[in-house]
Backbone as JSON, one array per atom type, in Angstrom:
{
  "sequence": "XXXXXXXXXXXXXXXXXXXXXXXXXXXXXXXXXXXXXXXXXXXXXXXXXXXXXXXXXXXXXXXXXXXXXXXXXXXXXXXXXXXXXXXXXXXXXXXXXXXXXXXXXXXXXXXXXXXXXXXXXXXXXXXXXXXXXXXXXXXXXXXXXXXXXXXXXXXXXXXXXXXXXXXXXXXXXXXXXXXXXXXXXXXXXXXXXXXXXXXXXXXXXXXXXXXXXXXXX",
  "N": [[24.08, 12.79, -5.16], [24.37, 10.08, -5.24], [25.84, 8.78, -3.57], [23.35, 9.5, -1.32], [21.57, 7.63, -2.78], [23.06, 4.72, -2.18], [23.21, 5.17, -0.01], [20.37, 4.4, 0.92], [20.29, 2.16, -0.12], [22.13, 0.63, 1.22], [21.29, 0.94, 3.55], [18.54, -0.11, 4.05], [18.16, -1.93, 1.57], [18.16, -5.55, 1.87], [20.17, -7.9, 0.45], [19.15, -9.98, -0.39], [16.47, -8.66, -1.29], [17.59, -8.49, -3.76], [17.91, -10.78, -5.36], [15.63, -11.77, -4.95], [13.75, -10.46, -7.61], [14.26, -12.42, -9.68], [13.68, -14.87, -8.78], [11.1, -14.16, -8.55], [10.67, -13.7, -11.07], [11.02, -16.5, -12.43], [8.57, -17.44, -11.69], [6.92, -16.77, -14.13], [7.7, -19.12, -16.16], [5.73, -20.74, -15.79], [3.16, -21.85, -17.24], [0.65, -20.4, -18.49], [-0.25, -18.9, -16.43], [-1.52, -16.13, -14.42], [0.16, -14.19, -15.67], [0.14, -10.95, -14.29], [0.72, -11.08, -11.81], [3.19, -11.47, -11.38], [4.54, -9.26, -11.54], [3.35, -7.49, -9.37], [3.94, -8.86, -6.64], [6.18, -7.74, -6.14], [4.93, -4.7, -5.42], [3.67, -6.23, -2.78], [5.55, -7.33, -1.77], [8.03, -6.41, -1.52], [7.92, -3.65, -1.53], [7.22, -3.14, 1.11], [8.46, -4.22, 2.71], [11.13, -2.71, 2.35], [10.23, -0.38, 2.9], [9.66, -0.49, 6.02], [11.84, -1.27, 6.94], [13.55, 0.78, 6.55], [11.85, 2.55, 7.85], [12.53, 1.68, 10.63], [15.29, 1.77, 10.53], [15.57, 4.28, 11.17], [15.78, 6.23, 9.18], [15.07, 8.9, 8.53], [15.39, 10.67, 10.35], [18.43, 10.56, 10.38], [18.8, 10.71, 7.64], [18.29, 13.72, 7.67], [19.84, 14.83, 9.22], [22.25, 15.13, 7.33], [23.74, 17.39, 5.04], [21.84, 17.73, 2.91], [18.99, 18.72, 0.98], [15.91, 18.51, 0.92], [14.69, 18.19, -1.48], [16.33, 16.2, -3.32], [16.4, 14.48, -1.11], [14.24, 12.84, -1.32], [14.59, 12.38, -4.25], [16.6, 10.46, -4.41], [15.04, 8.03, -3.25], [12.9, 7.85, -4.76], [14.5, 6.69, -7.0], [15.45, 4.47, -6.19], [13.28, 3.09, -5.74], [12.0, 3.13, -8.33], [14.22, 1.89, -10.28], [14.48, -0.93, -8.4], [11.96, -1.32, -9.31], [12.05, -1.89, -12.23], [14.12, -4.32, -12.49], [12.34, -5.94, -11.25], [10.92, -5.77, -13.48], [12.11, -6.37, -16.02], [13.36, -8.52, -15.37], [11.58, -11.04, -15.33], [10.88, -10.09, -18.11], [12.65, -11.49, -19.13], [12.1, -13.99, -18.47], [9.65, -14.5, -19.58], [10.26, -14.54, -21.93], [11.31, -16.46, -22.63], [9.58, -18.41, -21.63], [7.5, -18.27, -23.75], [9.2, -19.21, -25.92], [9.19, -21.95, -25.11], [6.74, -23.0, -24.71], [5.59, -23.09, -27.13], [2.86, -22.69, -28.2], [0.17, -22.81, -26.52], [-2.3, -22.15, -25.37], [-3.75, -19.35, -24.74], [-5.33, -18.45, -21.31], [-5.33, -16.07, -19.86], [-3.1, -13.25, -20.59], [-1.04, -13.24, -22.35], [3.11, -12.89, -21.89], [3.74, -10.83, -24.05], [4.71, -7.76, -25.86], [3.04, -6.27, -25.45], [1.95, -6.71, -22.98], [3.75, -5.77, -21.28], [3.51, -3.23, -21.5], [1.14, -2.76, -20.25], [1.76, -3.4, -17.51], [3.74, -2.04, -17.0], [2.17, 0.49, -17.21], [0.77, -0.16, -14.79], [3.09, -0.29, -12.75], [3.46, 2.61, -13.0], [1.01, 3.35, -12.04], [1.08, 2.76, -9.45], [3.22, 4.18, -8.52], [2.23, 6.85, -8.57], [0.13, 7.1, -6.78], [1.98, 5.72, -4.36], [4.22, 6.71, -3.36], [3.81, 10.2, -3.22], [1.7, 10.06, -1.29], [2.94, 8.68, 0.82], [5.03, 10.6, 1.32], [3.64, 12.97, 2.47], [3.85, 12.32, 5.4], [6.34, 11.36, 5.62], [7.43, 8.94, 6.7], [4.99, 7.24, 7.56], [3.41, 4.7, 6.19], [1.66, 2.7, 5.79], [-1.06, 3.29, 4.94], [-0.37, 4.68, 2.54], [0.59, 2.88, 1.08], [-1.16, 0.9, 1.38], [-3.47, 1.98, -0.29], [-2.41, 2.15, -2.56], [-1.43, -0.06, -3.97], [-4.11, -1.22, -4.07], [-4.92, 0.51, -5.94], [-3.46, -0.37, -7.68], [-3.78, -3.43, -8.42], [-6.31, -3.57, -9.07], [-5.99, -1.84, -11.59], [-4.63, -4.06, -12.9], [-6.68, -5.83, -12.59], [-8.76, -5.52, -14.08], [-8.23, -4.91, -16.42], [-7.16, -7.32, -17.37], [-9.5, -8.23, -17.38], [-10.69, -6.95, -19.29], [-9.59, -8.1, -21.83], [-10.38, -10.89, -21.64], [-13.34, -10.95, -22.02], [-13.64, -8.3, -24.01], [-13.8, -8.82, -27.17], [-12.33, -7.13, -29.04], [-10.1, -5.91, -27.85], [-9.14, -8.49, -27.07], [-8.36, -9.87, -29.53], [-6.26, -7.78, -29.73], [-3.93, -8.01, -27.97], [-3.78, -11.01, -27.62], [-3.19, -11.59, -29.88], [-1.11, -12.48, -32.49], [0.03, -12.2, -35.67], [1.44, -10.02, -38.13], [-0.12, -7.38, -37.8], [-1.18, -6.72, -35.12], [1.04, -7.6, -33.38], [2.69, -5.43, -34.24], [0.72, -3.53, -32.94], [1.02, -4.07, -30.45], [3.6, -3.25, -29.77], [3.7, -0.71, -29.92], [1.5, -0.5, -27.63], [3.65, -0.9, -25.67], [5.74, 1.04, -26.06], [4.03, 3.33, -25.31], [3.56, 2.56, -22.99], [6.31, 2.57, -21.93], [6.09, 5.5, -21.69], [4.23, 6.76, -20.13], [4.54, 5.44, -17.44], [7.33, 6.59, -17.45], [6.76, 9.39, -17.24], [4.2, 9.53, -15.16], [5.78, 9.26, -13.23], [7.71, 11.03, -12.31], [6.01, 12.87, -12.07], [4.79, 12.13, -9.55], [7.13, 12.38, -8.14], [7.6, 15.26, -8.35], [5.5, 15.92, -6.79], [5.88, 15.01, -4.55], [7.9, 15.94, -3.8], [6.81, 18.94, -3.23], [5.02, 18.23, -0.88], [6.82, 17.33, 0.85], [8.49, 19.09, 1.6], [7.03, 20.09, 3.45], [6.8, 18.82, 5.33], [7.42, 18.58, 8.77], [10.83, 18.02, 10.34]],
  "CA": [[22.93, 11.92, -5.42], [25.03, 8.96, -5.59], [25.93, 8.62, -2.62], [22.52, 9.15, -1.55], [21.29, 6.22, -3.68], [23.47, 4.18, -2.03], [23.02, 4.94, 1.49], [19.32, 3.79, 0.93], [20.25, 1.09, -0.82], [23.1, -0.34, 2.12], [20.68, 0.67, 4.56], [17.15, -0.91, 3.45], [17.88, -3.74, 0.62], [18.97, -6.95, 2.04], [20.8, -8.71, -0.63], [17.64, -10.87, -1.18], [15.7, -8.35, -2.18], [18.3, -8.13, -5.36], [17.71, -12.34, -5.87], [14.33, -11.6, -5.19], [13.04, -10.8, -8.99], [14.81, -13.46, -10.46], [12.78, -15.71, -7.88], [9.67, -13.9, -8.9], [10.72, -13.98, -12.9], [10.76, -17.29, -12.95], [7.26, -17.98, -12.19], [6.65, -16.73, -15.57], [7.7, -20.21, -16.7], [5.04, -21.32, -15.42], [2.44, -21.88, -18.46], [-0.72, -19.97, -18.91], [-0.25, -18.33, -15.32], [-1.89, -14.77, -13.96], [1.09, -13.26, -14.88], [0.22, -9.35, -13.52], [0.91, -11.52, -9.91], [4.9, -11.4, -11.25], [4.81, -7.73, -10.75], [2.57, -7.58, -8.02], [4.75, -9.15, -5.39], [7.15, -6.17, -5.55], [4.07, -4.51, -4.17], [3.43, -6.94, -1.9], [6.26, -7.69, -0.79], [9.46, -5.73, -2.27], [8.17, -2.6, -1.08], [6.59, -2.61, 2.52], [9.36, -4.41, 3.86], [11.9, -1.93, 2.2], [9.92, 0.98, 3.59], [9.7, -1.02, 7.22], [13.2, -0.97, 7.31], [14.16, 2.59, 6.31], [11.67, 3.16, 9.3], [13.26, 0.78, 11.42], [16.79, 2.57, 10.55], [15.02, 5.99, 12.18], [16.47, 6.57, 8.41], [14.32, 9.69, 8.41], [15.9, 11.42, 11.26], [19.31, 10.42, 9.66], [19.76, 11.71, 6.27], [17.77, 15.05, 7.56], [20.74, 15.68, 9.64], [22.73, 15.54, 6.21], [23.59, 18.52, 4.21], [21.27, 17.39, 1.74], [18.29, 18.93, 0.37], [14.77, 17.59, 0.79], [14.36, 17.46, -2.95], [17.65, 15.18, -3.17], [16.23, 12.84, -0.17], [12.96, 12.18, -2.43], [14.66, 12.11, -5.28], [17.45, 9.32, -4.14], [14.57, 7.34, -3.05], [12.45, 7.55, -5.84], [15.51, 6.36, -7.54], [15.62, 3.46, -5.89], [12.36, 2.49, -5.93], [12.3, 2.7, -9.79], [15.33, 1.02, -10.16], [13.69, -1.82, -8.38], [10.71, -1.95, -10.51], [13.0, -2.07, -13.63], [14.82, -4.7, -12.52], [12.14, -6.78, -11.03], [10.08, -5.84, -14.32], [13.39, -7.02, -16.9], [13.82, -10.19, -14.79], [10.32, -11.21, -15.75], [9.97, -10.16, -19.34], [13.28, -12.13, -19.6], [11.46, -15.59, -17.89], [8.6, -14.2, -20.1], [10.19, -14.37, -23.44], [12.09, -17.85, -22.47], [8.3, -19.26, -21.71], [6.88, -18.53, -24.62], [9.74, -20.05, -26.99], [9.15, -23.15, -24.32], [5.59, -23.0, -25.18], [4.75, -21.83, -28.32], [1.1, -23.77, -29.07], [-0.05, -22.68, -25.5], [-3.72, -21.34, -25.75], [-3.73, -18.56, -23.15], [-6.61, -17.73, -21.06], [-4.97, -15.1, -18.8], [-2.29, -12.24, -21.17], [0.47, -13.91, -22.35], [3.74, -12.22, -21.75], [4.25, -10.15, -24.71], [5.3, -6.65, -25.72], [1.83, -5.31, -25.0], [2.06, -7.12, -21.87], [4.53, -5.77, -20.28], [3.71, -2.21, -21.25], [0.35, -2.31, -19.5], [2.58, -3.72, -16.34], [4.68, -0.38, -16.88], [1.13, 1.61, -16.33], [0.59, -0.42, -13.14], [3.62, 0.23, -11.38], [2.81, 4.15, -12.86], [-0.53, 3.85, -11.03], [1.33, 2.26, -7.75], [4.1, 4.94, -8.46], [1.93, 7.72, -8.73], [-0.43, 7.0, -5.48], [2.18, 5.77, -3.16], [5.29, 7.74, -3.26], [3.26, 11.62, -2.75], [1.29, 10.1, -0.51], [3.86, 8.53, 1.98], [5.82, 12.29, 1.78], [2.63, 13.34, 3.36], [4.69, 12.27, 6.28], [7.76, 10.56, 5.16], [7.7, 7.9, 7.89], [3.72, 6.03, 7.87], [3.46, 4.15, 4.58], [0.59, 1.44, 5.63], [-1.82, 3.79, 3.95], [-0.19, 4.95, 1.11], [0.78, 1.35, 0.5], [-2.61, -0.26, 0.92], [-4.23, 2.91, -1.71], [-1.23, 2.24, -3.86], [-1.94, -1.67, -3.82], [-5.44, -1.31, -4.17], [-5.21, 0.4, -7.45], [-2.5, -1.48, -9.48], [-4.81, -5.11, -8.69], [-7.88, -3.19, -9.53], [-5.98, -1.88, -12.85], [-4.26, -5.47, -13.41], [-7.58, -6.91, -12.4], [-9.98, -4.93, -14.87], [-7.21, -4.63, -17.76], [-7.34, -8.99, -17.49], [-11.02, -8.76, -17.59], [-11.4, -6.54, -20.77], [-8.55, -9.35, -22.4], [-11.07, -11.48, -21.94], [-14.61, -10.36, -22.17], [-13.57, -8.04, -24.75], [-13.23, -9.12, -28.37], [-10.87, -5.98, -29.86], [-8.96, -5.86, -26.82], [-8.45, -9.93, -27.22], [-7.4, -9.37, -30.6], [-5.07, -7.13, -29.74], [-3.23, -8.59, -26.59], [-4.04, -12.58, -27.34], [-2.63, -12.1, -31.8], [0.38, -13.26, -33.07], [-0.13, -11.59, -36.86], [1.86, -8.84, -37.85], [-0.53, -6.14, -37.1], [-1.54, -7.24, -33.6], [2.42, -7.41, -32.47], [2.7, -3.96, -33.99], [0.21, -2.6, -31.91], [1.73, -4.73, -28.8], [5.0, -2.98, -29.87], [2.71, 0.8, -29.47], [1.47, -0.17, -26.11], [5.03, -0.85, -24.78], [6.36, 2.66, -26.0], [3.05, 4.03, -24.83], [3.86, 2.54, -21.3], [7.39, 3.08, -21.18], [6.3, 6.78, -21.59], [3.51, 6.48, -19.13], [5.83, 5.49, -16.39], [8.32, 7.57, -16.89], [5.72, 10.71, -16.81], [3.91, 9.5, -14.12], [6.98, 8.78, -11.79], [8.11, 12.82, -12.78], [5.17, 13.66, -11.58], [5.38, 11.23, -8.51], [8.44, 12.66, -7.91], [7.55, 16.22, -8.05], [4.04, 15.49, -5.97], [6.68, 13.98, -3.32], [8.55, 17.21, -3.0], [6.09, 19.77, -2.72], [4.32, 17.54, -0.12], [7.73, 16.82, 2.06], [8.66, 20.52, 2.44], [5.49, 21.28, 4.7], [6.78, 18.47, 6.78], [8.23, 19.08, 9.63], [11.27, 16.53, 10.73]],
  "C": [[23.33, 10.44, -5.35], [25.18, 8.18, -4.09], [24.59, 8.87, -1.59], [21.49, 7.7, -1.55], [21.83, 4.7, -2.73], [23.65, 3.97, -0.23], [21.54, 4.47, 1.67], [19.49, 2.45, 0.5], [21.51, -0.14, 0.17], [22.61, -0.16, 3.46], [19.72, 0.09, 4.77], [16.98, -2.05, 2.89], [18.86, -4.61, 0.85], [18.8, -7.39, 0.35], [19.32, -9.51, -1.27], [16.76, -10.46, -1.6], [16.26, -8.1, -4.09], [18.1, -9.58, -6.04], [16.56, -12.08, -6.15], [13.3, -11.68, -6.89], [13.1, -11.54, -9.62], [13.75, -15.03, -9.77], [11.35, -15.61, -8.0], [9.59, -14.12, -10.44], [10.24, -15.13, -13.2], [9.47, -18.59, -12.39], [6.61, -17.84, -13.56], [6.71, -17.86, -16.53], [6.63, -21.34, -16.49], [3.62, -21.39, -16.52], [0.8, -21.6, -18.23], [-1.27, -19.08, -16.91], [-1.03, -17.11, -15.41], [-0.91, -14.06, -13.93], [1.58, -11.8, -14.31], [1.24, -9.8, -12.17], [2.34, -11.39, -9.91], [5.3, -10.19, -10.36], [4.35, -6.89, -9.4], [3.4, -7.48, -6.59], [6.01, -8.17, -5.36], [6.38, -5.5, -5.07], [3.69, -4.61, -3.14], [4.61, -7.54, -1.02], [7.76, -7.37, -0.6], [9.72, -4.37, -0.85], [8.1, -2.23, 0.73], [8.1, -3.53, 3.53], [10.66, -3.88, 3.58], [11.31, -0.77, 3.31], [9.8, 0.56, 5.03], [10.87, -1.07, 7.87], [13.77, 0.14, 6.94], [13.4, 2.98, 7.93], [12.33, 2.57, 10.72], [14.44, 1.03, 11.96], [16.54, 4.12, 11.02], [15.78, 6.4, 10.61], [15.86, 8.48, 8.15], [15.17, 10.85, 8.97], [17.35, 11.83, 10.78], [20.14, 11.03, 8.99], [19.28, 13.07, 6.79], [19.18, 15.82, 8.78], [22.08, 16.11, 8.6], [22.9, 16.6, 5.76], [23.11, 18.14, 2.71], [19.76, 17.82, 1.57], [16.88, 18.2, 0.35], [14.81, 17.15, -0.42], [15.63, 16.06, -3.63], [17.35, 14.26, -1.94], [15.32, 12.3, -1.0], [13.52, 11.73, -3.34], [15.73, 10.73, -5.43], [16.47, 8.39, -3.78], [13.16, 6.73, -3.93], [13.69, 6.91, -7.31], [15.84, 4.57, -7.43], [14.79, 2.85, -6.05], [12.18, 2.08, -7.57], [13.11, 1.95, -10.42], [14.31, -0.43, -10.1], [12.64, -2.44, -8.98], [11.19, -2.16, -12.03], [13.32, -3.3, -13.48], [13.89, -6.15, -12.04], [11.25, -7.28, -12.64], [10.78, -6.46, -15.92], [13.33, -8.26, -16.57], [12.39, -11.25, -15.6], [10.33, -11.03, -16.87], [11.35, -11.06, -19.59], [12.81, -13.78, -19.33], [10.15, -15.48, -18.69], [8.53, -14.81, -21.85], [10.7, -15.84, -23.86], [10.55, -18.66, -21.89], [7.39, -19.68, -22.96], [7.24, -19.04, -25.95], [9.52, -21.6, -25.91], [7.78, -24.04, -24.73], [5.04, -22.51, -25.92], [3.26, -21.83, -28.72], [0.03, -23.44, -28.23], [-1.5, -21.82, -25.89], [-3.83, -20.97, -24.69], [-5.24, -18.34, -22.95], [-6.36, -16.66, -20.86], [-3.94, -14.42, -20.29], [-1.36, -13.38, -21.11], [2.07, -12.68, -22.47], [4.36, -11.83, -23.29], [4.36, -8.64, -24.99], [4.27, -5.67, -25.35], [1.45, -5.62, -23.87], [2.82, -6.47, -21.28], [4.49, -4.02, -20.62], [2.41, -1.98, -20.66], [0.82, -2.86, -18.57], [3.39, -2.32, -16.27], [3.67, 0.51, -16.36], [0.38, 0.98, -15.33], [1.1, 0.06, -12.36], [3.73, 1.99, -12.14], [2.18, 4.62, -11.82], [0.21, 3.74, -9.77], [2.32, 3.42, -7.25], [3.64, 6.2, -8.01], [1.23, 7.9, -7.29], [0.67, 6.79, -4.19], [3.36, 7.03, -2.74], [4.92, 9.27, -2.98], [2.3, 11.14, -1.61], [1.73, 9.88, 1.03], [4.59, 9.76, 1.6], [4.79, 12.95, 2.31], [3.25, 13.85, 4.68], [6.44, 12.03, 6.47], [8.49, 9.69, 6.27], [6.21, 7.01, 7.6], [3.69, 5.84, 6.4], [2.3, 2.77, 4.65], [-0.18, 1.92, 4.73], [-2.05, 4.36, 2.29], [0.32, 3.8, 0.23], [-0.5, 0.46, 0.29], [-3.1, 0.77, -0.39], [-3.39, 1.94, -2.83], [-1.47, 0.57, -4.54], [-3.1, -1.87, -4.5], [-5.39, -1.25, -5.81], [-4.75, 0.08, -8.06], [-3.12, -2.7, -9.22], [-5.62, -4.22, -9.6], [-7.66, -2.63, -11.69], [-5.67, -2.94, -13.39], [-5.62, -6.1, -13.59], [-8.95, -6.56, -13.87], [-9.13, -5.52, -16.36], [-7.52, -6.33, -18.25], [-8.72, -9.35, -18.2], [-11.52, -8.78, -19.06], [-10.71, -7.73, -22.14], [-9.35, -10.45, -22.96], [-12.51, -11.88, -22.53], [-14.58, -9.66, -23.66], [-13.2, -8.36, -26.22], [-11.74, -8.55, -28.8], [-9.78, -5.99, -29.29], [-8.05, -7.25, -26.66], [-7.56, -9.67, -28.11], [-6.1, -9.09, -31.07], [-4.17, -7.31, -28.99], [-2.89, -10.01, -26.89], [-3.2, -12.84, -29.22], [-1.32, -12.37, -31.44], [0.45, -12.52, -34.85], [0.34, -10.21, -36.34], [1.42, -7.41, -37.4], [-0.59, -5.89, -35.74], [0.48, -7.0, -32.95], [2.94, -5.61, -33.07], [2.43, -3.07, -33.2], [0.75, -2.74, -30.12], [2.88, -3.57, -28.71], [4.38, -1.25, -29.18], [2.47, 0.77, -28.32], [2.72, -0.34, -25.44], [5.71, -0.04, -24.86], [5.68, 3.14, -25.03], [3.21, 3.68, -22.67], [4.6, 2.52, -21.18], [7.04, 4.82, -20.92], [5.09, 7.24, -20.36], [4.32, 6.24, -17.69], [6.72, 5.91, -16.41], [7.66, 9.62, -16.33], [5.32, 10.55, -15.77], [4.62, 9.21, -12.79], [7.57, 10.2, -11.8], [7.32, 13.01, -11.97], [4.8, 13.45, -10.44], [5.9, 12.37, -7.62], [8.46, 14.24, -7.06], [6.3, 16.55, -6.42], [5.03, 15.58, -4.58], [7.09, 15.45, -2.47], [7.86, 18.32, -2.64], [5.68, 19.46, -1.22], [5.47, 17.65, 1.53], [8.27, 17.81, 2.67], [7.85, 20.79, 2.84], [5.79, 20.15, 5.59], [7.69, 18.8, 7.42], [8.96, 17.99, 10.67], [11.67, 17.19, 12.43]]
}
């Protein structure tokens, strides 16, 4: 598996996609920002030109001459992909947590990056996890489609989730406090979406493999 891991990862991610989050983190310093848009641009722009270059590398054709296991090609590449969203999603709550000792007085319109922040960002890239990854093993080569779906619905959940933030009283409340109850409950949704994304990337995962044994390389 390791090896694996690592042949996706010295065939697909230029070095700059590893600067990359740190480059996207620290828009977070940016005061009273949209910041879903941090996580976003690994969507937009992490993934399609990872998966453009795996196709690019005929990587397909490749590992399947390997003695390796469909469920071990999915699963090294769901590996990676997660990875990536960890790492772009760490970089960020670390430019997140260094904004808001920068700005403490800051009257947000938009979510401010705290612990209930960043676990409804965990059930985005779920949603993006869950749509694209079984849907590109469909084929395990065309990924425009399962990238635009996949796209579609982590804005549309970023974009709603923002709305209720605002519109909504309870949901303000509970996202926009600073009092100990309110960061309690922040502290609840960030379990609640680490466990959310790790379920829904399982299930991803499994989705992937059923899907990739009926194709035919």
């Amino acid at each position: 598996m390791y090896n694996l891991v690592m042949k996706d990862v010295r065939l697909a991610i230029h070095p700059f996609f590893f600067l990359f989050p740190f480059l996207m983190g620290a828009l977070m310093l940016i005061p009273n920002w949209i910041y879903f848009i941090v996580l976003l641009y690994f969507c937009w722009i992490t993934i399609p030109n990872l998966f453009n270059q795996f196709k690019a590398q005929n990587d397909l054709m490749f590992t399947s001459v390997m003695p390796v296991a469909k469920r071990d090609m999915v699963k090294a590449r769901v590996l990676v992909i997660v990875g990536l969203e960890l790492l772009h999603l760490v970089t960020a709550a670390i430019f997140g947590f260094i904004s808001m000792i920068l700005y403490p007085d800051t009257n947000y319109l938009f979510f401010p990056p705290n612990m209930g922040f960043w676990g409804l960002n965990l059930v985005m890239l779920a949603i993006f996890n869950l749509i694209f990854i079984p849907l590109f093993y469909k084929t395990a080569y065309k990924f425009g489609w399962a990238l635009f779906a996949a796209v579609t619905a982590a804005m549309l959940f970023a974009g709603i989730s923002q709305w209720l933030g605002i519109q909504n009283a309870v949901v303000n409340d509970i996202f926009y406090g600073t009092d100990a109850q309110q960061v309690k409950l922040q502290t609840f949704i960030l379990i609640a979406g680490i466990l959310i994304f790790v379920a829904l990337s399982i299930i991803a995962y499994r989705l992937a493999v059923k899907r990739f044994r009926r194709v035919e390389i």
